[in-house]
LOGUBA-729566 format. One line per 10 residues: their letters; for each residue x, y, z of C-alpha. Coordinates in nm, 2 decimals. Layout:
<pts>
a = X Y Z  ...;
</pts>
This chain:
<pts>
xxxxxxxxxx = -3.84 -0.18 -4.28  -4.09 -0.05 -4.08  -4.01 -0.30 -3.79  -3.67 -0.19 -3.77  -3.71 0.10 -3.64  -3.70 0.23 -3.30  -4.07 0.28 -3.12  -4.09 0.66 -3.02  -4.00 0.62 -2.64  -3.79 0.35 -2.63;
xxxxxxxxxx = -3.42 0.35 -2.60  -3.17 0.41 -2.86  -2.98 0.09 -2.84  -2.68 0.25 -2.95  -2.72 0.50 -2.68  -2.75 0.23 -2.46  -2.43 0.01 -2.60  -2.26 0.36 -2.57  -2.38 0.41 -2.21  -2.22 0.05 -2.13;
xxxxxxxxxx = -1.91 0.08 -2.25  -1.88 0.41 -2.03  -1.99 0.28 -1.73  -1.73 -0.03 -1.76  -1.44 0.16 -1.86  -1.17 0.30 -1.62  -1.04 0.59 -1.79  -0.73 0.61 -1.53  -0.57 0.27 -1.64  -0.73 0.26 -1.97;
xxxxxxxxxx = -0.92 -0.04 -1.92  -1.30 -0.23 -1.96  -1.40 -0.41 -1.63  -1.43 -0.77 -1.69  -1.78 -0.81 -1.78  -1.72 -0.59 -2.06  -1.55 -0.91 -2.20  -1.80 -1.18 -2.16  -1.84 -1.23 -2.53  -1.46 -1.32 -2.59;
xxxxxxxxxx = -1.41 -1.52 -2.26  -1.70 -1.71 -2.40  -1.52 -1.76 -2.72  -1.19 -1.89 -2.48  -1.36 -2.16 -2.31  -1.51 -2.28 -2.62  -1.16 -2.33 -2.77  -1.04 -2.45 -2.45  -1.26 -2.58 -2.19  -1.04 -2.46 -1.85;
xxxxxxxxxx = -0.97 -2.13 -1.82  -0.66 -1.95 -1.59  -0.75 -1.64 -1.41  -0.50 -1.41 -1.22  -0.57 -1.16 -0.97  -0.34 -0.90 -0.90  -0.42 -0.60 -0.66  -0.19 -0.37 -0.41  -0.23 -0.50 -0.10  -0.46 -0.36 0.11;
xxxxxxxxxx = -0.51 -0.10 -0.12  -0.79 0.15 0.04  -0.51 0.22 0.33  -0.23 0.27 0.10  -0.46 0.53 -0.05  -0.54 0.67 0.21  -0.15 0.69 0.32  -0.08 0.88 -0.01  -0.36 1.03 -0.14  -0.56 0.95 -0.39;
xxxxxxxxxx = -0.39 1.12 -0.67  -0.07 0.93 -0.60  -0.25 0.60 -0.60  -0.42 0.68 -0.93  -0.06 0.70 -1.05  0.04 0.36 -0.93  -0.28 0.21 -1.06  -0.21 0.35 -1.39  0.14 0.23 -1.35  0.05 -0.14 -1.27;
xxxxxxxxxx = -0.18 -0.16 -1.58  0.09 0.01 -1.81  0.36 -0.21 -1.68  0.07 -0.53 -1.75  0.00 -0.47 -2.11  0.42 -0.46 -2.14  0.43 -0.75 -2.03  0.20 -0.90 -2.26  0.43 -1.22 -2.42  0.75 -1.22 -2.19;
xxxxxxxxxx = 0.52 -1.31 -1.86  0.23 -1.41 -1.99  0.13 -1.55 -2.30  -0.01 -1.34 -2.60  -0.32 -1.53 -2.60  -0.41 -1.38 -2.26  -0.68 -1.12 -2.18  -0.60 -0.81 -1.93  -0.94 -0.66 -1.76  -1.01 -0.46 -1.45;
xxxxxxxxxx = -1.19 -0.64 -1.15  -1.43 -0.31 -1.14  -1.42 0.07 -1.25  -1.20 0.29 -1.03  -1.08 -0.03 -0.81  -0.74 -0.12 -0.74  -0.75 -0.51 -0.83  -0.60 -0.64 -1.24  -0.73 -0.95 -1.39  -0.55 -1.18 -1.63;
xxxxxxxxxx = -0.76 -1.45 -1.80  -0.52 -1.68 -1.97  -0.65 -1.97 -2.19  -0.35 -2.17 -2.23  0.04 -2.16 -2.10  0.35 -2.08 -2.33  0.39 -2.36 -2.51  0.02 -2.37 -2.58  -0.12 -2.62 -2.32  -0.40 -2.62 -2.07;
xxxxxxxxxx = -0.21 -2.42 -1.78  -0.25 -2.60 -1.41  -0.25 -2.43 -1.12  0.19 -2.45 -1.07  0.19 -2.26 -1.41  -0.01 -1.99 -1.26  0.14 -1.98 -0.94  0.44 -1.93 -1.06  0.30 -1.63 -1.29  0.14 -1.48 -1.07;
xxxxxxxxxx = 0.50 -1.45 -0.86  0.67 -1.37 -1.19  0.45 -1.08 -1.26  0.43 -0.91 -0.90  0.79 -0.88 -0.88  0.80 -0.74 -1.22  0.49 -0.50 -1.15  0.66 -0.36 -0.82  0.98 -0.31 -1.01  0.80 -0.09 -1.27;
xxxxxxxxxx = 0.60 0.14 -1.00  0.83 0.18 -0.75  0.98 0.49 -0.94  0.60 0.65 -0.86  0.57 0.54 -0.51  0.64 0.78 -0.23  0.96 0.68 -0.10  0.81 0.65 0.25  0.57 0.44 0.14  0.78 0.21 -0.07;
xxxxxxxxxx = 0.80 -0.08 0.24  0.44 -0.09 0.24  0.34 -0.14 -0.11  0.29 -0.47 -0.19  0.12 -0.67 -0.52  -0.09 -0.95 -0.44  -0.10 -1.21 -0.70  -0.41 -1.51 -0.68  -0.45 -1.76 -0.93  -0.73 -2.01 -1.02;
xxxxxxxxxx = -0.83 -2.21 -1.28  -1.17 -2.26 -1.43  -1.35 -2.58 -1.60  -1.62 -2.48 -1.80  -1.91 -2.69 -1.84  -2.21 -2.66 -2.04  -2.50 -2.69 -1.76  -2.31 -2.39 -1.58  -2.38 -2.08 -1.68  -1.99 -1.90 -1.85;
xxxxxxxxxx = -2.09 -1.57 -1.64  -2.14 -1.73 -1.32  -1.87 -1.99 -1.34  -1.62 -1.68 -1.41  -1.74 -1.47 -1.12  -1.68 -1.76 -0.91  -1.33 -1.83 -1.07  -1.23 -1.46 -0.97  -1.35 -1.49 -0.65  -1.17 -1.83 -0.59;
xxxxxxxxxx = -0.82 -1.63 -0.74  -0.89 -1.32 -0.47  -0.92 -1.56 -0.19  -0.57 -1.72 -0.27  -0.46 -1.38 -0.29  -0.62 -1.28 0.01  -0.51 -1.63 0.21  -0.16 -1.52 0.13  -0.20 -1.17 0.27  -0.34 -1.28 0.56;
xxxxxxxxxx = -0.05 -1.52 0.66  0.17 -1.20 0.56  -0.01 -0.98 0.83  -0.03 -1.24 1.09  0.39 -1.24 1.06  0.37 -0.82 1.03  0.11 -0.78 1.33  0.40 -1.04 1.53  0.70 -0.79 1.40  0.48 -0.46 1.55;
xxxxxxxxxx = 0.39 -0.65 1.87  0.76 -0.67 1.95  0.85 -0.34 1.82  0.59 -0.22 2.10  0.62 -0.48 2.40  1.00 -0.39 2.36  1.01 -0.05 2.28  1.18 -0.08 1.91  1.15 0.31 1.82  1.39 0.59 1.79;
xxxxxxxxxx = 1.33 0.99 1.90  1.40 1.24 1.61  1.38 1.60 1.76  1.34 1.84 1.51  1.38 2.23 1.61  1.06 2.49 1.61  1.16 2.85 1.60  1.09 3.22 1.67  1.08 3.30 1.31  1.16 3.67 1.34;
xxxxxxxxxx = 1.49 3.59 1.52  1.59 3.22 1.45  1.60 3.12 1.83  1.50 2.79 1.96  1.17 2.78 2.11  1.15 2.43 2.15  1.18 2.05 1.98  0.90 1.82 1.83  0.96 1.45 1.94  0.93 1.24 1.59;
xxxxxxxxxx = 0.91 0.85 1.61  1.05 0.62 1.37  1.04 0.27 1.40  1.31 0.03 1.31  1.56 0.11 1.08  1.53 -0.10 0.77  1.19 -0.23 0.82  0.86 -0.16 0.69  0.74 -0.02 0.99  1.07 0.26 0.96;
xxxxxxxxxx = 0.86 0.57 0.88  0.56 0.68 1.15  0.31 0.71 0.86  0.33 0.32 0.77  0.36 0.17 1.13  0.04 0.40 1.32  -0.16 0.28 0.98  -0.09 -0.07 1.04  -0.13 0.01 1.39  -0.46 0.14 1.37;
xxxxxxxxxx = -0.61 -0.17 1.18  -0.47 -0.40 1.45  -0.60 -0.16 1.73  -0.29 -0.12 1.89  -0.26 0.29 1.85  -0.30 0.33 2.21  -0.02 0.12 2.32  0.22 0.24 2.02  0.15 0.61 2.12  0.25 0.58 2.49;
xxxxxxxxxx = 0.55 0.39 2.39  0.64 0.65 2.14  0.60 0.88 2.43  0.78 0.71 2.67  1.08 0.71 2.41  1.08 1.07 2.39  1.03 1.19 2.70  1.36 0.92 2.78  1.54 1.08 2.49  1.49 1.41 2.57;
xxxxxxxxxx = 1.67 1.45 2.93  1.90 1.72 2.91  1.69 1.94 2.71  1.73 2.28 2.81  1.48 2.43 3.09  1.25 2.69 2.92  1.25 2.50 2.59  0.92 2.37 2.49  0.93 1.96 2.38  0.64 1.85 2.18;
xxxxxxxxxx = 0.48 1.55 2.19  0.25 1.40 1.94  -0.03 1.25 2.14  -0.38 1.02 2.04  -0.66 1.20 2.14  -0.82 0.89 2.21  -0.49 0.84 2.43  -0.56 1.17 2.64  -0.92 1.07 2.73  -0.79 0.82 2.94;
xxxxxxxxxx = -0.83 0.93 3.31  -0.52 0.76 3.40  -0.33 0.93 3.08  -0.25 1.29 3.34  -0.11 1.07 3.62  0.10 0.82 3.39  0.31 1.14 3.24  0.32 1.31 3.57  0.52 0.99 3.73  0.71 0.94 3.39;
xxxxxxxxxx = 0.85 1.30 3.38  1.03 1.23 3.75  1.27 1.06 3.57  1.63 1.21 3.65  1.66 1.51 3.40  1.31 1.42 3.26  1.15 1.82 3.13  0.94 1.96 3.36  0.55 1.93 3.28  0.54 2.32 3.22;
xxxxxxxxxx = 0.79 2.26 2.94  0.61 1.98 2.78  0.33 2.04 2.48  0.09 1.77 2.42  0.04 1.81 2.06  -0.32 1.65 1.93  -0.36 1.43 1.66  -0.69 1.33 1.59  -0.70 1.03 1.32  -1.02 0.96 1.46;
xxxxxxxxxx = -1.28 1.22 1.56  -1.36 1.35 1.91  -1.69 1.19 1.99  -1.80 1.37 2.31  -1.63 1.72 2.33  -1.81 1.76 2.71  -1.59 1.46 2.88  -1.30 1.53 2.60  -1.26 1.90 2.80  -1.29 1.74 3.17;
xxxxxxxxxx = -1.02 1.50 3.08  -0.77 1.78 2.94  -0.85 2.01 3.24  -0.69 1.69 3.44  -0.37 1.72 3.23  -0.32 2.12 3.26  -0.38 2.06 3.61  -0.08 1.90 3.56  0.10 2.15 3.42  0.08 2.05 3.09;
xxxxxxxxxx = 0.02 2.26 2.79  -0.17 2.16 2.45  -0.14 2.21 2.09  -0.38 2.10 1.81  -0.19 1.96 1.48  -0.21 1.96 1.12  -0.51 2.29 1.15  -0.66 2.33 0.85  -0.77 2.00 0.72  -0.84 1.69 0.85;
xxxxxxxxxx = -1.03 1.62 1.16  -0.91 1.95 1.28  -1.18 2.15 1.33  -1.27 2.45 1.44  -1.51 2.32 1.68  -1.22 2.07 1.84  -1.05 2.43 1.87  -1.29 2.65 2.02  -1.33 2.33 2.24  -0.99 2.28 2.34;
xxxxxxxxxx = -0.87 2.61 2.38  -0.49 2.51 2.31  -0.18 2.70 2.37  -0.05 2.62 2.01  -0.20 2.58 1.69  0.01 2.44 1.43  -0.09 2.52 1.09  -0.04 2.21 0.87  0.20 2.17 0.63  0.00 2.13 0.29;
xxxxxxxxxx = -0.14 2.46 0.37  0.24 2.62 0.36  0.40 2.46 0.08  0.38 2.71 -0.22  0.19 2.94 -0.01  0.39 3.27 -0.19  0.26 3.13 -0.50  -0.17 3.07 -0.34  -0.41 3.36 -0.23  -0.60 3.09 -0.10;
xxxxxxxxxx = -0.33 2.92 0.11  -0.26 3.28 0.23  -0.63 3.36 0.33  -0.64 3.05 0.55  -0.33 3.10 0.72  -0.48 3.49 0.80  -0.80 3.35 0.94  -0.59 3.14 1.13  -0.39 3.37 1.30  -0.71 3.53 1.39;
xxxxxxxxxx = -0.87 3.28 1.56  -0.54 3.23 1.73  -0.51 3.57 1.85  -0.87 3.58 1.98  -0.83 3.26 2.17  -0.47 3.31 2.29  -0.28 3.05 2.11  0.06 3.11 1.94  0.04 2.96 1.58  0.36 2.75 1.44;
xxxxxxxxxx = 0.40 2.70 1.07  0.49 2.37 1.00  0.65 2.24 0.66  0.88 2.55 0.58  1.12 2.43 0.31  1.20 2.71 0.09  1.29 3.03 0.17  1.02 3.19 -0.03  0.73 3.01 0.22  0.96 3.14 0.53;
xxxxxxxxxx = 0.94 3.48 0.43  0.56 3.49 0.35  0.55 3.33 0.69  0.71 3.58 0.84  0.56 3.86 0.65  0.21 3.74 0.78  0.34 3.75 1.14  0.35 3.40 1.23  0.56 3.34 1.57  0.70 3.02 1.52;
xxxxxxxxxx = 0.82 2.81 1.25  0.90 2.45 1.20  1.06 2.28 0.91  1.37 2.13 0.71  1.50 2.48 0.60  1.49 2.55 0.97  1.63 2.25 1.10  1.61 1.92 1.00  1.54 1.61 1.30  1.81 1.47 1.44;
xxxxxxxxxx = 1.85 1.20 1.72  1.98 1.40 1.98  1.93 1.74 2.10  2.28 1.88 2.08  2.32 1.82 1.75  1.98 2.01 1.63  1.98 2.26 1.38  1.80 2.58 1.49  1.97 2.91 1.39  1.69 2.90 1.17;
xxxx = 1.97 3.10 0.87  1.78 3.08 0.57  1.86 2.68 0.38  2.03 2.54 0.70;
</pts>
């Protein structure tokens, strides 16, 4: 009929229907956000007028992502919603819906109109699904989380139940009934956090951390140059590898103090060390713009067979970026007035820029690891590391490969020229200095 059909202009609605369904599905975990579902939560409440909704997201997911990469964490994601739908009728009952909170985000949503036995559900039932299901959730990813990271992934469940009626409006009342789930969830997290910032206030006011030194080499001979000072927290905790306890550190704002006492640790750790050899010590660069930063090492290092400042490399790591480069320099001047030398890490990505290097002017550049794994097998990787050993030729700074593993990297390494070399097949860290590997024989 002529009034059927579609005015010239106007939208093709299946175009448009099309274009909605793309824009609310999550082709990662395979998945329609929930408003995609409307029409059947609509048909839920009118067979059953309450409604259970569980929220279930990776705890503080945007930093765990961060942590590992966003590739990684699109891997767990995809996980949790493929370990969901399997669970569909042993944890949840068959009736229940499965829906994203929102395209590309890390939260699940389970709307669930009745229990197993084919009740209304109250809030015990859920609670005690939404513990059920975390568990099981975690035991299904943990095969695709780093194993690093594994202390630090966590599924928070929320639960809430929703009481439709008629003068309410089923979309509003829902969106409130998610958000009333994500705010148990969230309550729950924040009690955890309070009890995790407690733990990492102790770790710090007590100095809970151990010194790995790991060995950096002339690559052309093998020879010790010097050791890198690697923190780990304590053994068996969640704050165990440096990665997880400087991210949790950085949302509480204690950085500053966890870096000095990192610091501290080494420079305590490494007495002994051989005069000549370099030690390396990872440093904020927040930390070094404090004035008082120069004259704190200098009275640390007269500790009774403390290394002497000459032999000690203040190695830069920016996790935030150097906001005035004029008061940054004045401040380093201080500390190689000292005697200190500096070295710039992870060059090549990250905030490691060549402006903070023509800036800096450090003694060492260490070339970051991503950028030497595979690098026999990447013309790319290859060209980079060139133009750095360019730039570290013209400014006089000696350039340390970090992250050599296989003995195919170490020889490109060493066919390019690089100096120094750092990595497990060189030697691994170890918690003393005598017993660090550093022949540097090819897969010690």
């Amino acid at each position: 009929m002529p009034g059927d059909r579609i005015q010239p202009g106007a939208p093709d609605p299946r175009r448009v229907l099309l274009g909605l369904r793309s824009a609310l599905y999550d082709g990662n975990t395979g998945l329609y956000a929930f408003p995609y579902h409307f029409d059947q939560l609509q048909r839920m409440v009118e067979y059953r007028p309450t409604l259970g909704i569980l929220s279930l997201e990776i705890f503080d997911f945007d930093r765990i992502e961060w942590l590992c990469g966003w590739q990684t964490f699109d891997a767990i994601l995809k996980g949790m919603a493929e370990a969901l739908a399997a669970l569909k009728g042993s944890a949840y009952p068959v009736s229940g819906l499965l829906a994203s909170a929102g395209v590309h985000g890390g939260a699940f949503l389970l709307f669930l109109p009745e229990n197993f036995l084919g009740s209304e559900l109250s809030l015990a039932d859920l609670e005690t699904m939404a513990g059920r299901i975390s568990r099981k959730i975690h035991r299904a990813i943990c095969h695709r989380i780093p194993e690093e990271l594994s202390p630090e992934v966590e599924i928070s469940g929320g639960y809430s139940v929703l009481r439709c009626e008629p003068v309410f409006r089923i979309e509003r009342l829902i969106y409130r009934g998610i958000e009333e789930a994500r705010s148990v969830a969230a309550r729950a997290v924040h009690r955890d956090e309070l009890k995790r910032g407690a733990e990492l206030r102790q770790i710090i006011r007590a100095g809970l951390v151990e010194t790995y030194f790991q060995p950096i080499v002339h690559v052309q001979s093998g020879e010790v140059f010097g050791y890198e000072a690697l923190t780990r927290g304590p053994r068996g905790s969640m704050f165990e590898t440096p990665k997880v306890m400087f991210g949790f550190s950085d949302r509480l704002r204690l950085s500053p103090l966890l870096d000095g006492v990192c610091r501290k640790r080494a420079l305590l750790s490494a007495r002994g060390m051989a005069v000549g050899q370099k030690l390396f010590l990872n440093s904020l660069a927040s930390t070094l713009s404090d004035p008082r930063f120069a004259e704190g090492e200098a009275e640390a290092l007269r500790w009774d067979g403390a290394p002497m400042a000459s032999d000690v490399v203040l190695e830069i790591t920016e996790r935030t970026g150097i906001d005035n480069f004029e008061t940054f320099g004045r401040r380093l001047e201080r500390i190689r007035a000292r005697g200190f030398q500096l070295a710039i890490d992870d060059v090549g990505t990250g905030y490691s820029s060549l402006q903070t290097i023509s800036e800096v002017r450090p003694e060492f550049l260490k070339i970051d690891h991503s950028l030497v794994k595979n690098i026999h097998q990447s013309l790319i990787k290859q060209e980079i590391v060139a133009s750095i050993l360019q730039i570290g030729a013209r400014i006089g700074s000696r350039v340390i490969a970090e992250g050599i593993e296989v003995e195919e990297e170490h020889e490109m390494i060493r066919a390019f020229g690089v100096q120094l070399g750092q990595g497990f097949l060189l030697g691994a860290p170890e918690p003393h200095l005598a017993g660090a590997k550093g022949s540097g024989a090819p897969g010690h």
